[in-house]
C-alpha positions in Angstrom: 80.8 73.9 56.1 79.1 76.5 57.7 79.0 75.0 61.0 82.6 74.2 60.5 83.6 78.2 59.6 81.4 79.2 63.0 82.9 76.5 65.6 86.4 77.3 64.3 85.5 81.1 65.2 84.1 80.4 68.6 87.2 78.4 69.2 89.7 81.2 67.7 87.8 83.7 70.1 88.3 81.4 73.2 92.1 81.1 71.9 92.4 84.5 72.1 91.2 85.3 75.2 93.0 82.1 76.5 96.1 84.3 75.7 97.5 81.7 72.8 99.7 83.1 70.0 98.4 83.3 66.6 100.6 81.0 65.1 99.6 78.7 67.9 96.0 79.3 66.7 96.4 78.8 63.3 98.1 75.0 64.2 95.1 74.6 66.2 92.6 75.5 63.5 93.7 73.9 60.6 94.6 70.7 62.9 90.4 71.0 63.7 89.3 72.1 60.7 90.7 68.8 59.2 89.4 66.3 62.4 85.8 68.4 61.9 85.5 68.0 58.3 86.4 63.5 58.9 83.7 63.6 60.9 81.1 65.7 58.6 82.4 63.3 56.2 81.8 60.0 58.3 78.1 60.9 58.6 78.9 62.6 62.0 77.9 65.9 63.7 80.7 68.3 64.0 78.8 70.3 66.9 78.2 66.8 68.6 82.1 66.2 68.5 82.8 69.3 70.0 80.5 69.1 72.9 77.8 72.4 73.8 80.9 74.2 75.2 83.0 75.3 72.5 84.9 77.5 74.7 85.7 74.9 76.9 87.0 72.6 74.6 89.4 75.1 72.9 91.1 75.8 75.9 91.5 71.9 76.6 92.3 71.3 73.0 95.7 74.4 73.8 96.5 72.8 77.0 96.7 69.6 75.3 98.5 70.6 73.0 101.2 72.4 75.2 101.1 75.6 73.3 102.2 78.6 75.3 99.8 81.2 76.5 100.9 84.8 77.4 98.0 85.8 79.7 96.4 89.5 80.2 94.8 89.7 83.7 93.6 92.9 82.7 91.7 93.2 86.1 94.4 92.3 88.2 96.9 94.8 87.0 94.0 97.7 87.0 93.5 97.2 90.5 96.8 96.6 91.6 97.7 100.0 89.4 95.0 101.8 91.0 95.6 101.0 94.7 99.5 102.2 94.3 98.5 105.3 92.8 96.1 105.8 95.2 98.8 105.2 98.5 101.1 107.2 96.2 98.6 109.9 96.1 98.0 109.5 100.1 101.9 109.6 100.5 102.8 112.6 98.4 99.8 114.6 100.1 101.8 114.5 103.5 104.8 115.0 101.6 103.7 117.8 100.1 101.9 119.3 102.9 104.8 118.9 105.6 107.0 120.4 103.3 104.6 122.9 101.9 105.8 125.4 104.6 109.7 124.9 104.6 109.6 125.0 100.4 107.7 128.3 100.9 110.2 129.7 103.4 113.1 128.2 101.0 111.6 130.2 97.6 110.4 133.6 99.3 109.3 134.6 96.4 109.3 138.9 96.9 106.0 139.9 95.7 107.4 142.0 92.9 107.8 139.1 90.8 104.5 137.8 89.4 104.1 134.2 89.1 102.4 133.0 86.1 99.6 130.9 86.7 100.2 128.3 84.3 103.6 127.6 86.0 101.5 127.3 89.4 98.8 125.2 88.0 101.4 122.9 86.4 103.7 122.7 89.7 99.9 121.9 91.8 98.7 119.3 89.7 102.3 117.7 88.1 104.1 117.1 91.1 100.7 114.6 92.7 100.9 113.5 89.4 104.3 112.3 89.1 103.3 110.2 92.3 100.3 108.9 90.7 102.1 107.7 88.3 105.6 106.2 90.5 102.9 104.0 92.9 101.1 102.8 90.1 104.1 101.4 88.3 105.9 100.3 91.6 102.8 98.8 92.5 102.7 96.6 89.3 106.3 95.3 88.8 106.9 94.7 92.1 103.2 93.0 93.4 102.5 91.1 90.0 105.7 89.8 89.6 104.4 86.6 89.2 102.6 87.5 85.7 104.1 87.1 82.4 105.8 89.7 80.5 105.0 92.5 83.6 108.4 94.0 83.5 107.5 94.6 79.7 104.1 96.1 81.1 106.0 98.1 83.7 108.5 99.9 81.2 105.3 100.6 78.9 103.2 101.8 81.7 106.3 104.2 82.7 105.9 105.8 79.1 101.9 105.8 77.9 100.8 107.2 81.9 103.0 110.4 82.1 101.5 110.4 78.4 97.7 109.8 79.4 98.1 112.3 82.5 99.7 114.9 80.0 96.7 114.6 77.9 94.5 114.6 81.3 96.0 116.9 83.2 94.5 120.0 80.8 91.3 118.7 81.0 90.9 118.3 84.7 92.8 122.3 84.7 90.0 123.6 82.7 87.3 121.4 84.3 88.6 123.3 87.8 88.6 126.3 86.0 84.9 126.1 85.1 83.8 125.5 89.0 86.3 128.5 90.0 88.8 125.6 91.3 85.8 124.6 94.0 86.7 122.3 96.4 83.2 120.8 97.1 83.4 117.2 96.7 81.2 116.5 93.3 84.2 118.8 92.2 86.9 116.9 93.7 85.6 113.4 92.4 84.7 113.8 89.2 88.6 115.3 89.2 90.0 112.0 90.5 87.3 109.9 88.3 89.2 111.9 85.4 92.7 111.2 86.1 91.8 107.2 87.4 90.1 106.8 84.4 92.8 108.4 82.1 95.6 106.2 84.4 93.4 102.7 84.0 93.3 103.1 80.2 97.1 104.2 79.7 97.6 100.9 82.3 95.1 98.7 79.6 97.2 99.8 76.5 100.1 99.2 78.3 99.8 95.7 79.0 97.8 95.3 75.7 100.9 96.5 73.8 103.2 94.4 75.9 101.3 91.3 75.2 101.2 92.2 71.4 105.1 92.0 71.5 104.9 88.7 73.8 102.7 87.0 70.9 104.9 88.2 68.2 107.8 86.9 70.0 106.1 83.5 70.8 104.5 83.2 67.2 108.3 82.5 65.4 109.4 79.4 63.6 107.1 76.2 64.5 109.6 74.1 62.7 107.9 71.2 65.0 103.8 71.4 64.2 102.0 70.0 66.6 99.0 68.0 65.9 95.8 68.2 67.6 92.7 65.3 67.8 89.5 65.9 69.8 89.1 64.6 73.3 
């Protein structure tokens, strides 16, 4: 019984990851379980039935049995996030510097009027941010479109990033404020590391989230059970 208990949880772990439903992997478990245990019962070895690959065989065992799969591609929507924040970053960086001069000219602030630096700070590091975060979701709904469930991911990623670079953006102020606002490079790296990092886990939750509410969705009535025999 043992062996059963561990092959059914290498096969739920390969389920999961496959991107099946829990519902879906409950129907596949107990239709195992059952097929595992005739065979224990026969004389047989479960582990023999399976094959060395347990992995392997679950996700044969799902496509079999036509369940439906809502897959993450957590790397591909990381990058894909990352590279439009980073041309939105390049692109509001000319923006900002071609119209650095005329918005200067436009406010003429007179020097009587003291500008407080948290409004400065904020206007310095929100408006790049505010790009960040338009190329990366851009980025995602309109190159991934071909992924499940990315519109979801796309609303979701509009909400948690603003969020995450909220959080961020203090953190990278008072990091600048502890090198005097240095330009040097170290400086200016470990600055983007902070945001890219704070923008890839927002992204992550984001799609984690979406797919949570995907599963849920898929994991409703099963009036119809499907039953599942070993290759």
């Amino acid at each position: 019984m043992d062996t059963i208990d561990r092959l059914l949880g290498e096969a739920d772990q390969a389920w999961r990851g496959y991107g099946v439903g829990s519902a879906d992997r409950a129907a596949l478990a107990a239709d195992l379980r059952l097929d595992l245990r005739a065979a224990a019962a026969d004389g047989g070895d479960p582990e023999q039935l399976i094959g060395g690959d347990v992995s392997g065989f679950a996700r044969r065992l799902a496509d079999e049995a036509g369940v439906r799969r809502v897959r993450g591609d957590y790397g591909r929507i990381l990058g894909t996030a990352l590279i439009g924040a980073t041309l939105g970053v390049v692109l509001g960086y000319g923006l900002l510097m071609a119209a650095y001069p005329a918005f200067v000219r436009m406010v003429d602030i007179p020097r009587s009027i003291d500008v407080p630096v948290q409004l400065a700070v904020a206007v310095y590091y929100g408006i790049p941010a505010a790009v960040v975060v338009t190329g990366a979701v851009i980025a995602v709904r309109t190159r991934l479109r071909d992924l499940p469930d990315i519109r979801r991911t796309a609303r979701l990623m509009s909400i948690l990033v603003p969020a995450a670079g909220i959080v961020i953006t203090p953190i990278t102020v008072g990091f600048a404020w502890s090198t005097h606002y240095s330009t040097a490079p170290p400086v200016v790296v470990a600055e983007i590391a902070m945001v890219l990092a704070a923008l890839a886990g927002a992204t992550a939750l984001a799609r984690r989230l979406s797919l949570r509410e995907a599963r849920t969705a898929a994991d409703g009535p099963h009036p119809n059970a499907t039953r599942v025999k070993p290759a």
